[in-house]
PDB file of N, CA, C and O in Angstrom:
ATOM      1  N   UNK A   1     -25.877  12.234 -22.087  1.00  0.00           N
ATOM      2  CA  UNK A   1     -26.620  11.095 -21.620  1.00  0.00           C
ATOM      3  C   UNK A   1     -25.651   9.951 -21.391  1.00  0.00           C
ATOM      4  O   UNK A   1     -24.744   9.645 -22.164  1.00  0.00           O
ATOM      5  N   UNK A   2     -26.024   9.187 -19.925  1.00  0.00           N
ATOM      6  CA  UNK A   2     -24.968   8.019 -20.252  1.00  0.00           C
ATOM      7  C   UNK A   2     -26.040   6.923 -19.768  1.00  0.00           C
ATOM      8  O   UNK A   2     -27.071   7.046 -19.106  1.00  0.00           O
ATOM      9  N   UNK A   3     -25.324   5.645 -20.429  1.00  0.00           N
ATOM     10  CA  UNK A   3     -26.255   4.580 -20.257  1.00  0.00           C
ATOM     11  C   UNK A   3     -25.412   3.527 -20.121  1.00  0.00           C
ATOM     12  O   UNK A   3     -24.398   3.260 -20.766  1.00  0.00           O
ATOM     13  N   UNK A   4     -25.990   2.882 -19.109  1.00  0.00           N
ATOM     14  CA  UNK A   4     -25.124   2.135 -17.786  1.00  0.00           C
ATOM     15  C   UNK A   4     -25.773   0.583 -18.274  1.00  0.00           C
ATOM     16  O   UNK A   4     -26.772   0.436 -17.570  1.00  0.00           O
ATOM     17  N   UNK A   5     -25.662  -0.299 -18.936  1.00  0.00           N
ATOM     18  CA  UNK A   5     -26.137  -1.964 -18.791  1.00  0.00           C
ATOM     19  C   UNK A   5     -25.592  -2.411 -17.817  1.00  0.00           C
ATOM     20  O   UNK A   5     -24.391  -2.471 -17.557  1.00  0.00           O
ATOM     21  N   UNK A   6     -27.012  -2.946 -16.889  1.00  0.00           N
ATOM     22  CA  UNK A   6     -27.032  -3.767 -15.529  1.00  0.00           C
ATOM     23  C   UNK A   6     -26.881  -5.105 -16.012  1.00  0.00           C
ATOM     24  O   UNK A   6     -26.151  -5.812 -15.317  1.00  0.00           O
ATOM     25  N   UNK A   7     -27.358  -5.600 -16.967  1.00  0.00           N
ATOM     26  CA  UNK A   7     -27.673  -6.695 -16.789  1.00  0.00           C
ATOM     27  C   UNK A   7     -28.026  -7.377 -18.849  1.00  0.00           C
ATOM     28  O   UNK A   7     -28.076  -6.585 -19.790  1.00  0.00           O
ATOM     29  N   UNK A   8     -28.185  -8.785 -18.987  1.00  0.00           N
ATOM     30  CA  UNK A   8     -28.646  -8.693 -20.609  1.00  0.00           C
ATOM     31  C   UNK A   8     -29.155 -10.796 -20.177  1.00  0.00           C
ATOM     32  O   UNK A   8     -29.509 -11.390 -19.158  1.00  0.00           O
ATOM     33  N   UNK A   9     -28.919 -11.162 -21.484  1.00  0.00           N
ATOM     34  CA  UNK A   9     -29.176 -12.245 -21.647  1.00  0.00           C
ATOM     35  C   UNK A   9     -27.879 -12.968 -22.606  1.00  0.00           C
ATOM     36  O   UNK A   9     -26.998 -12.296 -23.143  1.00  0.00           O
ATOM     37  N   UNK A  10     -27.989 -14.562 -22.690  1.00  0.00           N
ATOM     38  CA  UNK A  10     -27.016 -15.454 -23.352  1.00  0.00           C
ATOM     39  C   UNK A  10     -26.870 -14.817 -24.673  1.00  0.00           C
ATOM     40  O   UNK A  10     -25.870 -14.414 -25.268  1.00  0.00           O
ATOM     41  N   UNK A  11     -28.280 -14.828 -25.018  1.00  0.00           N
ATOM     42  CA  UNK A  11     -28.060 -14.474 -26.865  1.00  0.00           C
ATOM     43  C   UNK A  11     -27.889 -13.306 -27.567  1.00  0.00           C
ATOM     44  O   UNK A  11     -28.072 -13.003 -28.746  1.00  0.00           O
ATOM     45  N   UNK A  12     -27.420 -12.592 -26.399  1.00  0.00           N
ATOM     46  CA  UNK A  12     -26.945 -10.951 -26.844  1.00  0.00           C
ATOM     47  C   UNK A  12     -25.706 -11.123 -27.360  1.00  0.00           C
ATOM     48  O   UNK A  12     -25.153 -10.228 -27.999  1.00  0.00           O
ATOM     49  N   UNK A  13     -25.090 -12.429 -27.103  1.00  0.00           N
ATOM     50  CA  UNK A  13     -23.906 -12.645 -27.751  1.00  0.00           C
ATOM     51  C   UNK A  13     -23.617 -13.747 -28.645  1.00  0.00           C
ATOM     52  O   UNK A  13     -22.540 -14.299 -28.868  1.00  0.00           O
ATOM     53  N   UNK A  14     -25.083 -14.028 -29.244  1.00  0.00           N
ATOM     54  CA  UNK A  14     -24.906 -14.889 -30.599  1.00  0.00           C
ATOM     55  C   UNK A  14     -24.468 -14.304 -31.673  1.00  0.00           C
ATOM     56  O   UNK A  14     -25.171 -13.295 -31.727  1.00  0.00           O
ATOM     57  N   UNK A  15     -23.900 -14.286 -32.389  1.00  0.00           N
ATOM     58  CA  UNK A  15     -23.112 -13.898 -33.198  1.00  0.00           C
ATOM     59  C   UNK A  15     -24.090 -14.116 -34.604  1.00  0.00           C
ATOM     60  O   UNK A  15     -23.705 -13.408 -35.535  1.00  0.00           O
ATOM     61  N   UNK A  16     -24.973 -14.747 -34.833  1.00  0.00           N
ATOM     62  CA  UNK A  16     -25.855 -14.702 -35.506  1.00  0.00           C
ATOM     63  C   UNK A  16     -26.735 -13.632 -35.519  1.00  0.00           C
ATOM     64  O   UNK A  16     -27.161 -13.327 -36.632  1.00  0.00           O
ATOM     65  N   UNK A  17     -27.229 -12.793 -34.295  1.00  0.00           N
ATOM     66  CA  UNK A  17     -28.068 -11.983 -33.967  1.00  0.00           C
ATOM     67  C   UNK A  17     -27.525 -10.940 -34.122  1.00  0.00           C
ATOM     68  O   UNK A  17     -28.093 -10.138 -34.863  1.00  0.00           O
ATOM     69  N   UNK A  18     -25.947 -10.462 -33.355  1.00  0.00           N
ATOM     70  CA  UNK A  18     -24.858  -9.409 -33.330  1.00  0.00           C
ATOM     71  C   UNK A  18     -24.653  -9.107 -34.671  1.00  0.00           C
ATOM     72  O   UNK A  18     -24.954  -7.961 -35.005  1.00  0.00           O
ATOM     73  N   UNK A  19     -24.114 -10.022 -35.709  1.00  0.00           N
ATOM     74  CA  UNK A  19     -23.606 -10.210 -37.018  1.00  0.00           C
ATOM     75  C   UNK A  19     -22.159  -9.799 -37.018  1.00  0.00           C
ATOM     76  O   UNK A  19     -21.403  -9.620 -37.972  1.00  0.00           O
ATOM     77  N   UNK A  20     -21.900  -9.664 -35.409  1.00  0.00           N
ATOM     78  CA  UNK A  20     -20.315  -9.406 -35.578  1.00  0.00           C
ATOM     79  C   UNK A  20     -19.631 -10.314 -35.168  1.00  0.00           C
ATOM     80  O   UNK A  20     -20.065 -11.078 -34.307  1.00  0.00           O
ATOM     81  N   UNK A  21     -18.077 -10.470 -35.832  1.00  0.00           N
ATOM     82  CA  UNK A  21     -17.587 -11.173 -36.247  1.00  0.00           C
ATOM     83  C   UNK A  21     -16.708 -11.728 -34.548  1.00  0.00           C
ATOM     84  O   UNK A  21     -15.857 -10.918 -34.179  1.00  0.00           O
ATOM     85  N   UNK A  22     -16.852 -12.672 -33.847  1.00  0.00           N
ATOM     86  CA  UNK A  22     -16.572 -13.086 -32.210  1.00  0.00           C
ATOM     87  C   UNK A  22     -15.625 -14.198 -32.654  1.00  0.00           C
ATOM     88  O   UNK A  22     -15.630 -15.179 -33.399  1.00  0.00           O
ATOM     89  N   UNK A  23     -14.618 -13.394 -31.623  1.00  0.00           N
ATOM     90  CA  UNK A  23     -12.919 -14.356 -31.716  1.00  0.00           C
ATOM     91  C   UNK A  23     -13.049 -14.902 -30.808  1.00  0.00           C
ATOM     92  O   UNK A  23     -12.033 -15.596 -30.841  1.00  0.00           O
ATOM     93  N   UNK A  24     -13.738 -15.266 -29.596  1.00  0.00           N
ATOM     94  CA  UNK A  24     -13.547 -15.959 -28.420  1.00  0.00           C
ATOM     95  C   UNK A  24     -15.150 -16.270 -28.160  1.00  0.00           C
ATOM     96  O   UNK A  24     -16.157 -15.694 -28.574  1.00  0.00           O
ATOM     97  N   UNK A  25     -14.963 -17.465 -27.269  1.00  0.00           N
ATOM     98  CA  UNK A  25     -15.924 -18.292 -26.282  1.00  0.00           C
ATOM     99  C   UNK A  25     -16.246 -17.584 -25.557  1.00  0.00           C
ATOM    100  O   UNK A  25     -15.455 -16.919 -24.888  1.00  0.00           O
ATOM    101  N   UNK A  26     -18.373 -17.452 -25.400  1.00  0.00           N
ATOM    102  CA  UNK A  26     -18.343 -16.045 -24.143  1.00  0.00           C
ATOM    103  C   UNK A  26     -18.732 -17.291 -22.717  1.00  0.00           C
ATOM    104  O   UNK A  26     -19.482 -18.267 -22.711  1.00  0.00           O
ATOM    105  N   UNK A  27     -18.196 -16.936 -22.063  1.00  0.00           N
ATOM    106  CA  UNK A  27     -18.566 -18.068 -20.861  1.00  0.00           C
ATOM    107  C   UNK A  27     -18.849 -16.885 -19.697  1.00  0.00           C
ATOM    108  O   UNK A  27     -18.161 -16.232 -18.913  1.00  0.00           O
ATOM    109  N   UNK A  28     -20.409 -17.008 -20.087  1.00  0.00           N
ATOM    110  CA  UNK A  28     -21.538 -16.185 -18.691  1.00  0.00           C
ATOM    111  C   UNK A  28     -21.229 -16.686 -17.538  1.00  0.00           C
ATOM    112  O   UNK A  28     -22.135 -16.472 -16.733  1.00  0.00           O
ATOM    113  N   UNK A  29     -19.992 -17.496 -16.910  1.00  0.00           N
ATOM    114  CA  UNK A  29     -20.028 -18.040 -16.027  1.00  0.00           C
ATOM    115  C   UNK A  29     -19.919 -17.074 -14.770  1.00  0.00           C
ATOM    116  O   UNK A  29     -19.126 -16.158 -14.987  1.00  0.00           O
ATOM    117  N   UNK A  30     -20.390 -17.045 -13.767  1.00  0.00           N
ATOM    118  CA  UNK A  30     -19.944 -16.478 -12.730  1.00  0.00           C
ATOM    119  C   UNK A  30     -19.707 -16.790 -11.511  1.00  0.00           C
ATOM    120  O   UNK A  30     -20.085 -16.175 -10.514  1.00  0.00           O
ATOM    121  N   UNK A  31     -18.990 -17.883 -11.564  1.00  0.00           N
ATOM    122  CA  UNK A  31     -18.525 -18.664 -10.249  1.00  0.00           C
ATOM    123  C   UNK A  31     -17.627 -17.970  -9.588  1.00  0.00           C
ATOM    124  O   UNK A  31     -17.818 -17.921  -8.373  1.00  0.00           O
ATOM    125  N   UNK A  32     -16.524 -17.307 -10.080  1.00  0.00           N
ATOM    126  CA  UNK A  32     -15.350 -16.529  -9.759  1.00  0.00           C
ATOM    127  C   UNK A  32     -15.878 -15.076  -9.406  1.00  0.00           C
ATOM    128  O   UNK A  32     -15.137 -14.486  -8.619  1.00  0.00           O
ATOM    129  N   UNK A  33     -17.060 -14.336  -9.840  1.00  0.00           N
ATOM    130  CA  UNK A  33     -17.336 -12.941  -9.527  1.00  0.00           C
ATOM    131  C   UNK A  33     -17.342 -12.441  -8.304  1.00  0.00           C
ATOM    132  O   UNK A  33     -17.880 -12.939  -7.315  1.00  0.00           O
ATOM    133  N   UNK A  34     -16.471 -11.007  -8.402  1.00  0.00           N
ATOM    134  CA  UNK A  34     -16.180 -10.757  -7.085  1.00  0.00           C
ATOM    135  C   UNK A  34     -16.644  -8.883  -7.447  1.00  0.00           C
ATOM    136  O   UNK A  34     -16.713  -8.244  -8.497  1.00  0.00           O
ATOM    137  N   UNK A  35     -16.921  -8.461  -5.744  1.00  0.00           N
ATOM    138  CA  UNK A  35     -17.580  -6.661  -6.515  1.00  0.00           C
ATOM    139  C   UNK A  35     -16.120  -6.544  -6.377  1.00  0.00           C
ATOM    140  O   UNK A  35     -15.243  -7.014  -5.653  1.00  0.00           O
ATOM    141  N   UNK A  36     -16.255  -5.380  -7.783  1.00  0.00           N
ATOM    142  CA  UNK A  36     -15.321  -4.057  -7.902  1.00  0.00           C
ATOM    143  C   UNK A  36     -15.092  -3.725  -7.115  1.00  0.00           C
ATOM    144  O   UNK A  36     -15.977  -3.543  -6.279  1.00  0.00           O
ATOM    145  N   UNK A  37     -13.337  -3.316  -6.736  1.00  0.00           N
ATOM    146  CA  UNK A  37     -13.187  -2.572  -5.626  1.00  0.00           C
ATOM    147  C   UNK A  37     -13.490  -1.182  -5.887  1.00  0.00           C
ATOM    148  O   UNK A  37     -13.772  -0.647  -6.960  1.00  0.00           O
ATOM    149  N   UNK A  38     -13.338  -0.469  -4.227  1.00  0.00           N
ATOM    150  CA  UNK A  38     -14.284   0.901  -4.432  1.00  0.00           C
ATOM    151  C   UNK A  38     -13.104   1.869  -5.205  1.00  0.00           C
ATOM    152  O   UNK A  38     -11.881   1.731  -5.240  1.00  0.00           O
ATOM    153  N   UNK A  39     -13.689   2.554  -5.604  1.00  0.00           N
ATOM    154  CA  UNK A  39     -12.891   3.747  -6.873  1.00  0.00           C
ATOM    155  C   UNK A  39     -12.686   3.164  -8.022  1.00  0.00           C
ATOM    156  O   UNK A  39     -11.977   3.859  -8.750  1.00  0.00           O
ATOM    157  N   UNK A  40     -13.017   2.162  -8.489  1.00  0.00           N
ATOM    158  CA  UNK A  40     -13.135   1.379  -9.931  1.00  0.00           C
ATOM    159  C   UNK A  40     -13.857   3.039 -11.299  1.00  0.00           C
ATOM    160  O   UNK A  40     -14.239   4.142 -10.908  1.00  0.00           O
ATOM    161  N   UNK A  41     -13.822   2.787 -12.076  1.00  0.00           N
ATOM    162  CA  UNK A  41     -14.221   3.444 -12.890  1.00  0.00           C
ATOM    163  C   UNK A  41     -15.711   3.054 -12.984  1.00  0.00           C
ATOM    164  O   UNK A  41     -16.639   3.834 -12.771  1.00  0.00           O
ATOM    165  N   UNK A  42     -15.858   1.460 -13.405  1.00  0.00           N
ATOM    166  CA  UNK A  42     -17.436   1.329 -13.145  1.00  0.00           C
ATOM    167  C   UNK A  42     -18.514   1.630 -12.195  1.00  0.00           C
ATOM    168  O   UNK A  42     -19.692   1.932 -12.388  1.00  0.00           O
ATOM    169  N   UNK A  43     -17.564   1.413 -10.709  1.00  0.00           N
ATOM    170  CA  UNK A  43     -18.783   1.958  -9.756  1.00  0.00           C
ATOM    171  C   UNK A  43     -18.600   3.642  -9.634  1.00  0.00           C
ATOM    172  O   UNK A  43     -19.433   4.176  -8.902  1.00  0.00           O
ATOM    173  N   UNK A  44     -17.707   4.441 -10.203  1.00  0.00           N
ATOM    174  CA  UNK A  44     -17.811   5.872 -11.012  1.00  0.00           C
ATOM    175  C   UNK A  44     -18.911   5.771 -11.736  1.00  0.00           C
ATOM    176  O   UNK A  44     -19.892   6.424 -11.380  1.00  0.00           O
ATOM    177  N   UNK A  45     -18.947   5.332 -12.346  1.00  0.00           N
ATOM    178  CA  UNK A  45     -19.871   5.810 -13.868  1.00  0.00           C
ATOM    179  C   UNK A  45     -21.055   5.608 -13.287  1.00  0.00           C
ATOM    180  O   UNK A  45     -21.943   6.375 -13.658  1.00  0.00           O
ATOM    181  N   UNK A  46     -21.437   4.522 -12.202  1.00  0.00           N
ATOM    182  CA  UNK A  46     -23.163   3.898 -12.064  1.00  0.00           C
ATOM    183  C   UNK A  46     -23.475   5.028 -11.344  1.00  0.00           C
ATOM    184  O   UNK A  46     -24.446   5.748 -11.579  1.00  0.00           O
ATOM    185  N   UNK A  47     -22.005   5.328  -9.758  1.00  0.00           N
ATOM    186  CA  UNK A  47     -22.152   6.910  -9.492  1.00  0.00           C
ATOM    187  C   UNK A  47     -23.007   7.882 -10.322  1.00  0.00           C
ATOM    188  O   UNK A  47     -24.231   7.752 -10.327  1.00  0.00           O
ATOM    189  N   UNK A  48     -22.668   8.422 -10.713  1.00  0.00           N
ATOM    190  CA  UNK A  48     -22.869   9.397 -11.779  1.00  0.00           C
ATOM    191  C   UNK A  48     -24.363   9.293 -12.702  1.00  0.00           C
ATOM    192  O   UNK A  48     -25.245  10.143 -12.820  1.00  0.00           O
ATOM    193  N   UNK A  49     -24.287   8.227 -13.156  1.00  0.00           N
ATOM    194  CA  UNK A  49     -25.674   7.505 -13.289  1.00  0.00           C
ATOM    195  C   UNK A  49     -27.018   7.388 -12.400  1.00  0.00           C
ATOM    196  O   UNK A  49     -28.171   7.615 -12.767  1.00  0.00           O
ATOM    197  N   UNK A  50     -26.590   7.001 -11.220  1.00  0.00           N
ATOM    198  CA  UNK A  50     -27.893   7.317 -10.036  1.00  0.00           C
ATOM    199  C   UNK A  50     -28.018   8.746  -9.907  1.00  0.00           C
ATOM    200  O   UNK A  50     -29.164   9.160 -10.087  1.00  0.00           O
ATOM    201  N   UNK A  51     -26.949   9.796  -9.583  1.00  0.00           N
ATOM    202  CA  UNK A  51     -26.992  11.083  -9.436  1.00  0.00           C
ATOM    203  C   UNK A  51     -27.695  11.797 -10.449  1.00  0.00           C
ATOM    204  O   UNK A  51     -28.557  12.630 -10.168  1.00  0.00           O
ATOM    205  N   UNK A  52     -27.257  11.413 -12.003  1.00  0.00           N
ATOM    206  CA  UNK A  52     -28.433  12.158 -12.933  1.00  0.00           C
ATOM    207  C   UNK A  52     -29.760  11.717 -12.917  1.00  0.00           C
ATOM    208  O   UNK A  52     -30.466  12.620 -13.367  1.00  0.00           O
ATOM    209  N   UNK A  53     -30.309  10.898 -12.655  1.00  0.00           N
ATOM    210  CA  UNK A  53     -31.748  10.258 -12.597  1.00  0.00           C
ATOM    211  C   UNK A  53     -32.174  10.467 -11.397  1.00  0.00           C
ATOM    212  O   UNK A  53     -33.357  10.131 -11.446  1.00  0.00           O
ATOM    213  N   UNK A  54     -31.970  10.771 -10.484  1.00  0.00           N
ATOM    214  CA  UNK A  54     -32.460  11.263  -8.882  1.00  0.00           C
ATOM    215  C   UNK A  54     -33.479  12.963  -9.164  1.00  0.00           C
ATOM    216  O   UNK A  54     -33.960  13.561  -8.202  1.00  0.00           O
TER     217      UNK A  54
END
């Protein structure tokens, strides 16, 4: 089985909620986001992912 996260929310990374222990600032920012180029490993895996659920 593989399982692919599209997507989540801010407080998936409270550290209160997680209880794990976070060395860095998470900054959801996405001003800079650009797509993966093609043959990335991630757009592999989502590959692979649509193909088993079809």
């Amino acid at each position: 089985m593989v399982i692919y996260k599209m997507g989540g929310t801010e407080g998936q990374y409270d550290p209160a909620l997680t209880r794990l222990l976070v060395k860095y600032t998470y900054d959801g920012s996405r001003a800079d986001w650009k797509p993966s180029p093609v043959g990335d490993s991630t757009g592999k895996t989502l590959q692979m992912v649509l193909t088993a659920i079809q």
